[in-house]
C-alpha positions as CSV (number, residue, x, y, z in Angstrom):
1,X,0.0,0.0,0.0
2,X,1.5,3.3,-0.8
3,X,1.2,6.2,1.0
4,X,-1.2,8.7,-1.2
5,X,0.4,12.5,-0.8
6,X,-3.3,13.3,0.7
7,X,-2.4,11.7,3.9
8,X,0.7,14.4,3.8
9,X,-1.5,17.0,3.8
10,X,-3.8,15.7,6.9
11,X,-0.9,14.3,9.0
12,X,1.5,17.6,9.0
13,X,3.8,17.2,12.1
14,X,4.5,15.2,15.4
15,X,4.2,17.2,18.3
16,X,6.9,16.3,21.1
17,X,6.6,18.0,24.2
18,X,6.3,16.7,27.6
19,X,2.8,16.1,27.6
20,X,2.8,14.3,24.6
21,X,6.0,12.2,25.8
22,X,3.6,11.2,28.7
23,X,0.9,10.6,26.4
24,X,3.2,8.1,24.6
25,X,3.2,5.5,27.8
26,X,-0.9,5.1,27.2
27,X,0.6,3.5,23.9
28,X,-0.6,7.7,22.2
29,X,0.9,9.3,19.8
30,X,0.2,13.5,19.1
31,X,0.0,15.1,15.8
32,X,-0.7,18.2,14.2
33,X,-3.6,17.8,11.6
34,X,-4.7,19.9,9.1
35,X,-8.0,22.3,10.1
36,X,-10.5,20.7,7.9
37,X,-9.4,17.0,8.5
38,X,-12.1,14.7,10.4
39,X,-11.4,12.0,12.8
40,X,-11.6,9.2,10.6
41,X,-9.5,11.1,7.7
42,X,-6.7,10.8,10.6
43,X,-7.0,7.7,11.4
44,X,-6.9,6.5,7.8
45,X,-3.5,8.9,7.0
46,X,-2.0,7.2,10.0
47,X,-2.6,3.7,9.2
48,X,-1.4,4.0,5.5
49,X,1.7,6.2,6.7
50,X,2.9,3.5,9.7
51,X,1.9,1.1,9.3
52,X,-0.3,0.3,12.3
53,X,-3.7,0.0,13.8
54,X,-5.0,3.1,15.8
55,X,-7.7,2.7,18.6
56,X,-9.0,5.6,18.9
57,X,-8.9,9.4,17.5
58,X,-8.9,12.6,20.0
59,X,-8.9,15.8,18.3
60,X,-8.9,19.0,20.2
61,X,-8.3,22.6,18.7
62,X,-5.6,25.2,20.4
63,X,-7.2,28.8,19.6
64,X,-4.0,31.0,18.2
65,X,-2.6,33.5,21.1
66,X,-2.8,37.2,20.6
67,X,0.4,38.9,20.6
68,X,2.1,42.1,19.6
69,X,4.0,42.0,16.4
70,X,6.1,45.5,16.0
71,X,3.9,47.4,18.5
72,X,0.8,46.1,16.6
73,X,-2.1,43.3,17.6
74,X,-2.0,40.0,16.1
75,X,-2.7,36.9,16.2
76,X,-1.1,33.1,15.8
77,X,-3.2,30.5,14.1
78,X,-5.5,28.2,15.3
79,X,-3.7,24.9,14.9
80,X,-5.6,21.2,15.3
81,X,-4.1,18.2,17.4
82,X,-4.7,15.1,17.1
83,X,-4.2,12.3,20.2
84,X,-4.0,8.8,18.1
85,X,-4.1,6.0,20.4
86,X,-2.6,2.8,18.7
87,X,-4.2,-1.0,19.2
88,X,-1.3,-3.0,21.9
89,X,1.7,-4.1,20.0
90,X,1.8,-1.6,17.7
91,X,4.4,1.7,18.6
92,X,5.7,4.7,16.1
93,X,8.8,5.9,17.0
94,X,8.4,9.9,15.7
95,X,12.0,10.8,16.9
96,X,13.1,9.0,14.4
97,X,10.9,9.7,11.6
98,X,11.6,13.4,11.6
């Protein structure tokens, strides 16, 4: 099965930060998914890109911060993540797929 460039586009990034190193003993792995992409849209692009067979699919979307950008208001984008929680025996290893 090749990987379709689609699933690129819905699978953008891992995250890795400590909560998502945590979230990584429940056998969960965090990415960032693109706006517009559904829960079983990521679960498909994760299965064809690694490999393996996900669980379940938690989405949750961070609202962009304001901030000051040369004395004037702005704002960062919105940016969707996506908890993927693989089926035992199955693991991705995102430090080394970067």
């Amino acid at each position: 099965m090749s990987a379709l460039p689609h699933h690129y586009d819905i699978i953008r990034r891992p995250v890795i930060t400590e909560k998502s190193t945590q979230a990584s003993a429940a056998n969960a792995v965090v990415f960032e998914a693109a706006m517009d992409a559904d829960k079983g849209a990521i679960k498909e692009a994760v299965e064809a890109l690694f490999n393996v067979k996900v669980q379940s699919v938690n989405v949750l979307i961070a609202k962009g911060k304001r901030v000051r950008f040369r004395g004037r208001p702005g704002k960062r984008r919105d940016s969707k993540k996506a908890y993927v929680r693989l089926v035992e025996g199955y693991t991705i290893d995102v430090t080394a797929q970067l």
